[in-house]
C-alpha positions as CSV (number, residue, x, y, z in Angstrom):
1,X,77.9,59.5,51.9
2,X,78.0,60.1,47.8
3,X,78.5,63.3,46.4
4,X,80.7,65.7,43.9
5,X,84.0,66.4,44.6
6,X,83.6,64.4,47.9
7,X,85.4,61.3,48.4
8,X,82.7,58.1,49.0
9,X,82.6,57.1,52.1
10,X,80.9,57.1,56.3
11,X,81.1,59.9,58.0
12,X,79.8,61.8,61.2
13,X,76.5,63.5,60.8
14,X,78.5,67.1,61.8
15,X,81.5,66.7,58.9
16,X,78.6,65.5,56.3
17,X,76.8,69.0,57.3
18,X,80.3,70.8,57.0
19,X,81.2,68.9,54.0
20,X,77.4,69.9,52.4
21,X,78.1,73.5,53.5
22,X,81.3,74.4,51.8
23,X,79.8,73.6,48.5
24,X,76.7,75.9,49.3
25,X,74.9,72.4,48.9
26,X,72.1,70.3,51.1
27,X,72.6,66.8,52.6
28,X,70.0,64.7,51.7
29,X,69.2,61.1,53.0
30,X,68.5,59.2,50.3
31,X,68.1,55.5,52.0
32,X,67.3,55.9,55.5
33,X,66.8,52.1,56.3
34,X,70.2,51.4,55.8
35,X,72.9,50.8,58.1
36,X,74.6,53.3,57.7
37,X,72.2,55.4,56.0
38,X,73.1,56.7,52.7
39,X,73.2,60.6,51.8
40,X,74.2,62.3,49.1
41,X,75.2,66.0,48.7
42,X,73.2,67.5,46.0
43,X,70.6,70.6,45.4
44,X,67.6,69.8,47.3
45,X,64.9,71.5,45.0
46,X,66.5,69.7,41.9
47,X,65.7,66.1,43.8
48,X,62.6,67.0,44.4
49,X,62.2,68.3,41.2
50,X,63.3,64.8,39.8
51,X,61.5,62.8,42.1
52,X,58.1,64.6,40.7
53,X,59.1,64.1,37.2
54,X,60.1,60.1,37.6
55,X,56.8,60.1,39.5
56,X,54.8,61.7,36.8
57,X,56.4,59.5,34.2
58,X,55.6,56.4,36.3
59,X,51.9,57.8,36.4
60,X,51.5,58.1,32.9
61,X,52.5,54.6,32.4
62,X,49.7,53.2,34.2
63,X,46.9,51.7,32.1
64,X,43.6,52.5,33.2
65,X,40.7,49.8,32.9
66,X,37.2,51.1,31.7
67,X,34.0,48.8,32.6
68,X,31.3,49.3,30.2
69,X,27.7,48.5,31.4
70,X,25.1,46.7,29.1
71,X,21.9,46.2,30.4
72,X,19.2,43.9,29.6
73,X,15.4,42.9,30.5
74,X,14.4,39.6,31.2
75,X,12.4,39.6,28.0
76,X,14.8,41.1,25.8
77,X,14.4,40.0,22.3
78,X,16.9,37.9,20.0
79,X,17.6,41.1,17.5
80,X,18.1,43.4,20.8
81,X,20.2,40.5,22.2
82,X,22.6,40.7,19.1
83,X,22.8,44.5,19.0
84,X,24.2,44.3,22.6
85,X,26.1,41.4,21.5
86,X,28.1,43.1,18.8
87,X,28.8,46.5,21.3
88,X,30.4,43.8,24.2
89,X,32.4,42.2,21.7
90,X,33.7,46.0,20.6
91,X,34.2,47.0,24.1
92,X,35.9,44.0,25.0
93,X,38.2,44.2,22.1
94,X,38.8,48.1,23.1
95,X,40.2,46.2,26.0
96,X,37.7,47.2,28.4
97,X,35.6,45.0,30.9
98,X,31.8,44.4,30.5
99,X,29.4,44.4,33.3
100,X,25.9,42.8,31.8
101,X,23.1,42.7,34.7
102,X,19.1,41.8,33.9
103,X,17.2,44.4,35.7
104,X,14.0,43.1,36.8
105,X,11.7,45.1,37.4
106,X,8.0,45.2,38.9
107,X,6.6,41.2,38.5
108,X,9.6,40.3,36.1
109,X,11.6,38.9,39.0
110,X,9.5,35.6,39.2
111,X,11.5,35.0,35.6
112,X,14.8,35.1,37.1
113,X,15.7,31.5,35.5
114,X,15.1,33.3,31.7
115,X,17.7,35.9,33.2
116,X,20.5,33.6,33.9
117,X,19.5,31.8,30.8
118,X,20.0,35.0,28.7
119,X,23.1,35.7,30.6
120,X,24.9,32.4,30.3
121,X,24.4,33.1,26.7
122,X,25.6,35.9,26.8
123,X,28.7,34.3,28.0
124,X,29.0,31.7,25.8
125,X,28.8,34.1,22.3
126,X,31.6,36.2,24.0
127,X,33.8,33.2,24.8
128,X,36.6,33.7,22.1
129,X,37.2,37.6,23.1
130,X,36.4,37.3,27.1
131,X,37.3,35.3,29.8
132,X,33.8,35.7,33.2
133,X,35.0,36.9,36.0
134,X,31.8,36.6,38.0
135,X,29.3,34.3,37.3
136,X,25.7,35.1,36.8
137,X,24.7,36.3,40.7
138,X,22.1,38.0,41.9
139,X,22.2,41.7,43.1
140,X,18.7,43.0,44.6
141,X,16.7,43.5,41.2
142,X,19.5,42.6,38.9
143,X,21.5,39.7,37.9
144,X,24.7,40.8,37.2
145,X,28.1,39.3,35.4
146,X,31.5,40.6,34.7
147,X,33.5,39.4,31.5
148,X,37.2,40.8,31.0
149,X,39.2,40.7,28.0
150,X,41.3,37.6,26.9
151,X,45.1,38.9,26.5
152,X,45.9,38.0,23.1
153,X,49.4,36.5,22.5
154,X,51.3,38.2,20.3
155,X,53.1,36.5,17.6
């Protein structure tokens, strides 16, 4: 048992209670897989009140990822193919993944080679920003891959 004014040590459950009680304090388990399990004699409502802050501060930490969407037609032409181009290479850049599918749509699906085609392209222009993470794969009507951002090493 840990606390103020309370010399460290084991005790029984019933003098830790007595012990928490004199100081108008709580007993709180703070490691219960221990052996023996560790409390300490504190405020309850400030720990949890601590707790919630180191959890908030953890939260805010976290990065999020983003997955941007680009889609294209089987037939999509070399100007519209650079326009998307230029956007994945911003997104990516941004740090956020790409998702780029072919959606075919009515009698389009018997060109499903000229999708991978355009895809693998695709990839290949965006090699020196993005890494694939799924390969050109086919999805119902769509042909979908995933690129994600290269890390950049920082000098």
């Amino acid at each position: 048992m840990v606390g103020d004014n309370i010399p460290v040590g084991v005790y029984p459950i019933n003098k830790a209670l007595e012990l928490a009680r004199e100081q108008g304090l709580d007993l709180v388990e703070i490691s219960p897989n221990a052996n023996p399990p560790v409390c300490k004699v504190l405020e309850y409502s400030k720990f949890k009140f601590d707790q919630k802050k180191k959890q908030k501060e953890l939260k805010s930490k976290q990065h999020k990822i983003v997955q941007k969407e680009i889609r294209f037609g089987p037939n999509t032409d070399d100007h519209d193919f650079d326009f998307k181009l230029k956007h994945a290479r911003r997104f990516l850049e941004e740090g956020a993944k790409v998702k780029a599918y072919v959606h075919f749509y009515g009698r389009t699906i018997v060109f499903k080679e000229r999708g991978e085609l355009l895809l693998l392209k695709f990839i290949q222009q965006l090699e020196e920003v993005g890494k694939v993470e799924q390969l050109p794969k086919m999805e119902g009507k769509r042909m979908n891959i995933l690129l994600a951002p290269k890390v950049l090493k920082k000098k």
